[in-house]
C-alpha positions in Angstrom: 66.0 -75.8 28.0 64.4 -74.7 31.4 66.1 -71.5 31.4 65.3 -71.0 27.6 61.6 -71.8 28.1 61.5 -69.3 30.9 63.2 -66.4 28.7 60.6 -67.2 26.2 57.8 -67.2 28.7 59.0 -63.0 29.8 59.4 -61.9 26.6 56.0 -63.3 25.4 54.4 -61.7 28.3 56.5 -58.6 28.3 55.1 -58.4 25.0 51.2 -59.1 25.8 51.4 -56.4 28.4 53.1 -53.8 26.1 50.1 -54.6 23.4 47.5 -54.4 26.3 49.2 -51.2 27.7 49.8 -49.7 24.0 46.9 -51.1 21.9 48.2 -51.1 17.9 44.4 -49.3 17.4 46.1 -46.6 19.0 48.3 -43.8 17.4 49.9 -42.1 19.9 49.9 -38.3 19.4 53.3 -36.7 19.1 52.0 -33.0 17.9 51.1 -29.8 20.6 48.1 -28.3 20.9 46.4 -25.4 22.8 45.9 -27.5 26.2 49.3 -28.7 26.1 48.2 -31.6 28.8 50.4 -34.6 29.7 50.1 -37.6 31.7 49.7 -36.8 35.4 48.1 -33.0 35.0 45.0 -32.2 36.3 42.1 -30.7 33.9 38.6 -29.1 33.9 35.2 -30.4 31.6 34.7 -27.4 29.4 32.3 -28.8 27.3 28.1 -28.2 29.2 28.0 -31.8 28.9 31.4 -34.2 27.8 30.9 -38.3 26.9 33.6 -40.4 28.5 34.0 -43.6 26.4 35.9 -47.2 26.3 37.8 -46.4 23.6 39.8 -43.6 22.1 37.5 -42.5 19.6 33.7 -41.5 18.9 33.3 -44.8 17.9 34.4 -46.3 21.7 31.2 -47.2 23.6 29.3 -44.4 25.8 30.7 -44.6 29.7 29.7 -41.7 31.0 28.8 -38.4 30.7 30.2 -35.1 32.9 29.4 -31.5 32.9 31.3 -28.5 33.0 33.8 -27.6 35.9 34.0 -31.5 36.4 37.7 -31.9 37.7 39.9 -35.0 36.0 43.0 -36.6 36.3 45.1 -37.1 33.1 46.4 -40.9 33.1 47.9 -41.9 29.5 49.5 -40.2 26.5 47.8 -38.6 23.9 46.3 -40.9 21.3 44.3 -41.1 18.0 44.2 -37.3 17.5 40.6 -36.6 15.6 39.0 -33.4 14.0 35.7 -32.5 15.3 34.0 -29.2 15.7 36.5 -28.0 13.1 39.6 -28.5 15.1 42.0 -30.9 16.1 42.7 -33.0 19.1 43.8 -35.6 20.8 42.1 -38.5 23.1 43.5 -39.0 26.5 42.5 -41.5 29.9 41.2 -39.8 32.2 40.4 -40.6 35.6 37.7 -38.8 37.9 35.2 -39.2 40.9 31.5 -39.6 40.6 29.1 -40.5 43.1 31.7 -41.4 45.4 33.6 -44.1 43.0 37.2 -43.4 41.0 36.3 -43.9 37.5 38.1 -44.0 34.0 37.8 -43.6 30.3 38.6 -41.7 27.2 37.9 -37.9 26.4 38.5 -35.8 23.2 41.0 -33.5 25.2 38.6 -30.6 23.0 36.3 -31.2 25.3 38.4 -29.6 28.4 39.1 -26.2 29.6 42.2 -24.1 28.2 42.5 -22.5 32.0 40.9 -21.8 34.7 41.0 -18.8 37.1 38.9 -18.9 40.7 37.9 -15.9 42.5 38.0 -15.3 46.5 34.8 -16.8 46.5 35.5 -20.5 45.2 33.7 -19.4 42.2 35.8 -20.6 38.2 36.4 -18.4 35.5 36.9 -21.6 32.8 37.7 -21.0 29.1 37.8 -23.5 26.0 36.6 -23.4 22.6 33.3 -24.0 21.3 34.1 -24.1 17.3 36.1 -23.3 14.5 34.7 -21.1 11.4 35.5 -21.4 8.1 37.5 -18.4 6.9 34.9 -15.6 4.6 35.3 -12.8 3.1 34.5 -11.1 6.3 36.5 -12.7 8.6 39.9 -14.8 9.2 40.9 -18.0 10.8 38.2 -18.1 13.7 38.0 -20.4 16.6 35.1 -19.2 18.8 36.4 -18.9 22.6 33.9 -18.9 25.6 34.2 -18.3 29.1 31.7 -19.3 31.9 31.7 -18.3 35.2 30.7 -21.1 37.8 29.9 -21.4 41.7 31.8 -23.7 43.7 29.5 -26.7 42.8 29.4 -26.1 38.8 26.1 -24.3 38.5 26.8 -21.6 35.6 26.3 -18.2 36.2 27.2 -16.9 33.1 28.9 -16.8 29.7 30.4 -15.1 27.2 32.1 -16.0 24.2 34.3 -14.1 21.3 36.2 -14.9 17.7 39.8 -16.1 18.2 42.0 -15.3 15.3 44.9 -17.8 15.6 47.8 -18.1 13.1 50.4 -20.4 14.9 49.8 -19.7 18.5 51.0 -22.3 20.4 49.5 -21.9 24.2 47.0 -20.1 25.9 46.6 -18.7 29.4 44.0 -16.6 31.5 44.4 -14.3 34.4 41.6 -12.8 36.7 42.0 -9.4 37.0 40.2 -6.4 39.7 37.9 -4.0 38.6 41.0 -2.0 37.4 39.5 1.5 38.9 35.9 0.6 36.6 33.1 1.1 38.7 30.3 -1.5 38.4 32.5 -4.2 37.9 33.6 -7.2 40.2 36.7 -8.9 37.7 38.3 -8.5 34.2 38.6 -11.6 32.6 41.8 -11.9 30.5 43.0 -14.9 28.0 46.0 -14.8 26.0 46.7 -16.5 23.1 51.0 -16.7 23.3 53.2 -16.7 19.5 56.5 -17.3 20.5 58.3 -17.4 16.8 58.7 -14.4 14.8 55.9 -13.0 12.9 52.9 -14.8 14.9 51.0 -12.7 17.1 50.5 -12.5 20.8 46.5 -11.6 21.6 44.9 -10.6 24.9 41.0 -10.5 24.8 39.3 -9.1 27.7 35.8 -9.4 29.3 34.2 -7.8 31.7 32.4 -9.7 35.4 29.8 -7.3 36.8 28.3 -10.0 39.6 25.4 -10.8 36.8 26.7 -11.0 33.1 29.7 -10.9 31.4 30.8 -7.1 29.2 32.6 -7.2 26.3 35.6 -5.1 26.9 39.0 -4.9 23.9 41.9 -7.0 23.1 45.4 -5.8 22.5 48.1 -7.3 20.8 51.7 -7.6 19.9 54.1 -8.9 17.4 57.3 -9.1 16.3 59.2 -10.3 12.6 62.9 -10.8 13.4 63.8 -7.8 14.6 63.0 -5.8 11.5 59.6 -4.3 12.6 57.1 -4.5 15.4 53.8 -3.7 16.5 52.8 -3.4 20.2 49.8 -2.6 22.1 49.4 -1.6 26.0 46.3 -0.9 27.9 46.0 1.3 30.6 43.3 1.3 33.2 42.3 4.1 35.9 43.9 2.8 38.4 47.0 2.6 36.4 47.3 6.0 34.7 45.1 8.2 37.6 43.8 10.7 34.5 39.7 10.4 34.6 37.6 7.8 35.8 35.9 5.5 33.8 38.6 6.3 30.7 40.8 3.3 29.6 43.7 4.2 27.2 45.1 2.0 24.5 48.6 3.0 23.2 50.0 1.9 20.3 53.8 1.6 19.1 55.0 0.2 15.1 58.3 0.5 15.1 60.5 -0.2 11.8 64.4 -0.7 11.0 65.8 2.5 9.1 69.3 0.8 8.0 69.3 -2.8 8.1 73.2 -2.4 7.3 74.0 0.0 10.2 76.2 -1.0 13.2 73.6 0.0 15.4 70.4 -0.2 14.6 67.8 2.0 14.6 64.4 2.2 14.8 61.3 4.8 13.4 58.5 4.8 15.1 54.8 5.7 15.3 52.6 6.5 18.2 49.0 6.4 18.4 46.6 6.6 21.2 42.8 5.1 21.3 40.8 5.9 24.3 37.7 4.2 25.8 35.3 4.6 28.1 33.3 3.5 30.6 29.7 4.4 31.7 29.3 1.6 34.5 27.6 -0.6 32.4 29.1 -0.9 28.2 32.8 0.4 26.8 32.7 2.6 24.0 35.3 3.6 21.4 36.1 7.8 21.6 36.2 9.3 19.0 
């Protein structure tokens, strides 16, 4: 009876703490998203100011607030994902430092950077989204991206931001480039925006640092549907193609099967060339 009692007593408890670990309030998110964060990574406040709360939700009570560049620590599974500024995203725990205490709570994971790229200097590159807009007659599936550019402690130095047109993009990453052979600037600025099926897109959109404000520069792209057809841009800077200064060449390939019932395929292409440049201060389309 002893032993029985005691059986009882675990799997009661067992129970108790898998209810308290696992709340039934929350559903625990078993889609992907853009920031692709699990339990254990490290992430970046986006957002200029982001509410930590007691409870998965915007209905959890306030905890705390944090501003941008603010570093956390993942600590739970996604839950409750929620729909706010137009797009979709889970709540995670988090776990940070404030004011010399280790803290904890819940953040919309929208609130976070996608990446973050620091310069020789200490200072972050950070990107994230700020919205999503409605589809018009001008303009696609848009999800506004923005990049700041922060010192070492958070202050912002600048930002930028730019439409995002994604159709099935599953991840995103940035890379800080040189100036690339253009005078007058310190970095480029590069996020990607990865399809990896067949038909969905791969996008590169790239901005300019010149040590005050951000440029607006291009964006290339690629895709390709089954091996039937595809479409591919390269970019080619001055210190890549040693032609001109201050000239930035974007070729262009479309390539499409000419017997889908050969034994070897083949391909017909078309080759186009835009070229850009640069006056030290704004890019330009050449006509």
């Amino acid at each position: 009876m002893k032993r029985f009692y005691l059986l009882f007593s675990m799997l009661v408890s067992f129970a108790t703490y898998a209810q308290l670990d696992t709340p039934a309030a929350y559903q625990v998110y078993e889609g992907y998203n853009l920031w692709n964060k699990q339990k254990g990574d490290t992430a970046y406040v986006f957002a200029d100011v982001a509410y930590i709360r007691d409870y998965p939700d915007t209905d959890g009570n306030l905890l705390d607030s944090l501003t941008h560049g603010t570093i956390l620590h993942i600590t739970s599974d996604g839950y409750n994902e929620r729909t706010i500024r137009g797009y979709e995203a889970p709540w995670h725990e988090v776990q940070y430092e404030k004011n010399g205490h280790i803290k904890k709570g819940f953040i919309w994971l929208g609130l976070l950077a996608l990446g973050r790229q620091v310069d020789d200097q200490g200072n972050q590159f950070i990107h994230g989204l700020l919205r999503y807009e409605k589809p018009s007659e001008y303009s696609g599936n848009a999800y506004i991206c923005e990049v700041k550019y922060l010192t070492p402690d958070n202050k912002l130095m600048g930002r930028s931001h730019y439409p995002v047109y994604r159709n099935g993009q599953t991840y995103t990453e940035s890379k800080l480039l040189p100036d690339m052979g253009l005078e007058g600037l310190q970095y480029i600025h590069r996020v990607g925006f990865y399809g990896e099926a067949c038909g969905i897109p791969t996008t590169h959109y790239y901005l300019g640092w010149n040590g005050e404000n951000f440029v607006d520069m291009f964006s290339k792209s690629s895709v390709s549907d089954a091996g039937v057809s595809y479409y591919e841009e390269k970019i080619l800077f001055p210190i890549e193609h040693h032609l001109e200064p201050g000239l930035i060449i974007k070729d262009i390939v479309q390539g499409e099967i000419i017997d889908y019932e050969a034994e070897e395929l083949q391909y017909s292409e078309t080759k186009h060339r835009q070229k850009y440049s640069w006056d030290g201060k704004r890019i330009r389309l050449k006509e």
